[in-house]
C-alpha angles and dihedrals in degrees: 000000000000115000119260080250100079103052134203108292089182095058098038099054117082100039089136100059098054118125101196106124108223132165110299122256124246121224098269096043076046098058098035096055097049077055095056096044100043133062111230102104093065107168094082140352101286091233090067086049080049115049097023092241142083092274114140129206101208111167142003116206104217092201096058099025090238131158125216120217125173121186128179110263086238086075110090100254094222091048091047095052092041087057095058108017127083088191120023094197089071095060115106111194119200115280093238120077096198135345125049113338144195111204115160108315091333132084129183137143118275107208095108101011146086118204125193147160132200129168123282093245095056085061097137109216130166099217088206093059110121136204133209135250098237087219121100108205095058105027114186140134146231124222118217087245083060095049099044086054096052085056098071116108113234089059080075138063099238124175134142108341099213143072124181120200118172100347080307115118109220119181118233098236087200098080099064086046107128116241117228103280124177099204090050123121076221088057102057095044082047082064101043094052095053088044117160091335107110091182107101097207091059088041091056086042086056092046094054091038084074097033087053106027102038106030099076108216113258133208098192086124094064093045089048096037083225137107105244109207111210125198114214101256088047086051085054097045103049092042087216127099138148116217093291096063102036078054092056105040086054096052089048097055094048083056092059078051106046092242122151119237149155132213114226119218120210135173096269101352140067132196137153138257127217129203118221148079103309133144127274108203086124105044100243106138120106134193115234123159091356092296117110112231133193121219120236106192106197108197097068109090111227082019094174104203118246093002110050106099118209135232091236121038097238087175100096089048113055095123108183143353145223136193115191106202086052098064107294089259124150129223149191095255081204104043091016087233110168105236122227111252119211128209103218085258093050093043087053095061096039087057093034100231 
C-alpha cells in the first residue's frame, strides 16, 4: 500500500477542466484552493500555513469536486474539522480505522492517520489569516485578502509562457515579474531595502543581499520532476526558491524602484543583470544593446557585485536575454535573434504531446 502521503495524481490533475457546477467560491476559498493545488509555497503544505497544524490537503477529485485531508490521530478529531470545515456534517472520514485502507481513488494505511474528504465549497478560510515573509531583516505578512489580490494577472507582465531550444522546453521567467505597484507588500519592502541610500550600486547590493542571504535555495524541482514558477511574494512566503524564482523576486523588487535590469538565460540556469557603475574585479559586465550590465548571481550567498568569483565561470554560457519593460522578448545574447515564444497550447502542439 503507498503511504497517505503521496496522494492520488490521477485524481488531482485536470481541476481546471470540470464542468460540475458547484457553489461558487468565494476569494479566500479561491485563493486558498489555488494554494492547496499548486506548488508554489513550497515550504510546507499550504493547509498547515493555513490552519496553523499538521493538517494535509492531499487530493481533489475533479469529478465530485472533493477535497482530501489527512491529520495525525494525535490532533483532537473535533478541533481539526472545526478548523476546515464550514460545515462538519459534510465531512466523510475513511471507512478503516487502522490498517490498509480504500477510501475514494487513495489508499494508505490508518494506524496513525485520519483521512477525510469534504466538498470544495465547504473549504473553511479567515480571510483575514495571515502568513508570514520567511526573512528576518525585514519581517512582515500577507492575509489571505492580500494575497488573493497579488494574485491577479495584470499586476504582472505576462506573455507567452514557453521557450524550445533544441526539442527542451524552457519557461520565460519574465511574464510572472511583478510591475511596479504601490500598494504592493513588494513595494514597501522595495522601500525598506533602498532606505536613506540614494546610490543606486549600494541600493541593488541591499536588494540582493535579501534575494541571496535570506531565501534559502530550494530543490523542490528535482524531487517533483517539474519547473515551479514562483511569483515574488510566494517566494517570500515560502522562504524557499531555486534560481527561477530568486531571479524573479529581484527583479521584482528593482521594478517597485525604478532600476534597470536583464534577466540572463543560460542552459540550465537563470540571473539577472544590472545595469550601473560597479565594480568590475570579477569580470561580470557584460555589453548588451549597447548598455554594460553587472551580474548579480543570486544564489550565491554574500554574492558581492562586481567582485565575488564563482566556483564555475558562467560567463561563456550565458545563452539568451530578456527585459521585461521592452517588450518581454527573448534573444540570442550571441547573434541577437529574437526567440519564438509559445503559449502552453501552442508548446503542446509544437512538441506534439
Amino acid at each position: 500500500m503507498k503511504p497517505w502521503y503521496y496522494g492520488l495524481c490521477v485524481i488531482i490533475l485536470g481541476m481546471a477542466a470540470c464542468d460540475k457546477k458547484d457553489a461558487p467560491l468565494d476569494a479566500a476559498q479561491e485563493t486558498a484552493f489555488f494554494y492547496l493545488y499548486n506548488q508554489t509555497l513550497i515550504s510546507d503544505t499550504f493547509s498547515r500555513m493555513l490552519y496553523g497544524d499538521a493538517i494535509d490537503f492531499r487530493a481533489i477529485d475533479q469529478e465530485q469536486q472533493l477535497m482530501y485531508f489527512v491529520f495525525d490521530k494525535t490532533l483532537n478529531r473535533e478541533a481539526a474539522m472545526l478548523k476546515i470545515a464550514r460545515d462538519t456534517s459534510l465531512i466523510e472520514f475513511a471507512p478503516c480505522d487502522n490498517g490498509p485502507c480504500s477510501f475514494g481513488g487513495m489508499e494508505g494505511n490508518m494506524d496513525d492517520m485520519y483521512a477525510l474528504r469534504m466538498p470544495l465549497s465547504n473549504l473553511k478560510v479567515d480571510s483575514s489569516r495571515t502568513i508570514p515573509f520567511i526573512i528576518k531583516s525585514h519581517p512582515d505578512a500577507m492575509s489571505i485578502s492580500q494575497m488573493h489580490e497579488a494574485l491577479r494577472e495584470e499586476l504582472y507582465y505576462g506573455g507567452k509562457e514557453y521557450m524550445i531550444i533544441n526539442a527542451t522546453t524552457y519557461r520565460n521567467i519574465g511574464t510572472i515579474i511583478m510591475k511596479k505597484n504601490k500598494g504592493s507588500q513588494l513595494y514597501k519592502l522595495a522601500q525598506k531595502l533602498k532606505g536613506k541610500e540614494t546610490k543606486k550600486e549600494k541600493i541593488v547590493q541591499n536588494v540582493l543581499d535579501l534575494v541571496a542571504n535570506e531565501i534559502d535555495y530550494s530543490y523542490a524541482d528535482f524531487w517533483y520532476n517539474t519547473e515551479i514558477m514562483q511569483r515574488a511574494h510566494e517566494v517570500l512566503l515560502s522562504g524557499l526558491a531555486d534560481c527561477s524564482g530568486k531571479t524573479v523576486l529581484m527583479a521584482s523588487l528593482l521594478e517597485q524602484l525604478d532600476i534597470s535590469y536583464t534577466i540572463l538565460y543560460y542552459k540550465d540556469h537563470v540571473n539577472i543583470g544590472i545595469e550601473g557603475d560597479f565594480l568590475n574585479d570579477n569580470g561580470y559586465e557584460i555589453p548588451i544593446q549597447g548598455k554594460k550590465y553587472t551580474i548579480a548571481e543570486t544564489t550565491c550567498p554574500k554574492f558581492e557585485m562586481g567582485v565575488t568569483f564563482l566556483e564555475m565561470d558562467i560567463m561563456p554560457t550565458i545563452a539568451y536575454y530578456q527585459t521585461p519593460k521592452q517588450g518581454g522578448d527573448i534573444y540570442n545574447y550571441h547573434s541577437e535573434k529574437k526567440m519564438k515564444l509559445y503559449t502552453e497550447e501552442e508548446m503542446d502542439k509544437k512538441m506534439r504531446y
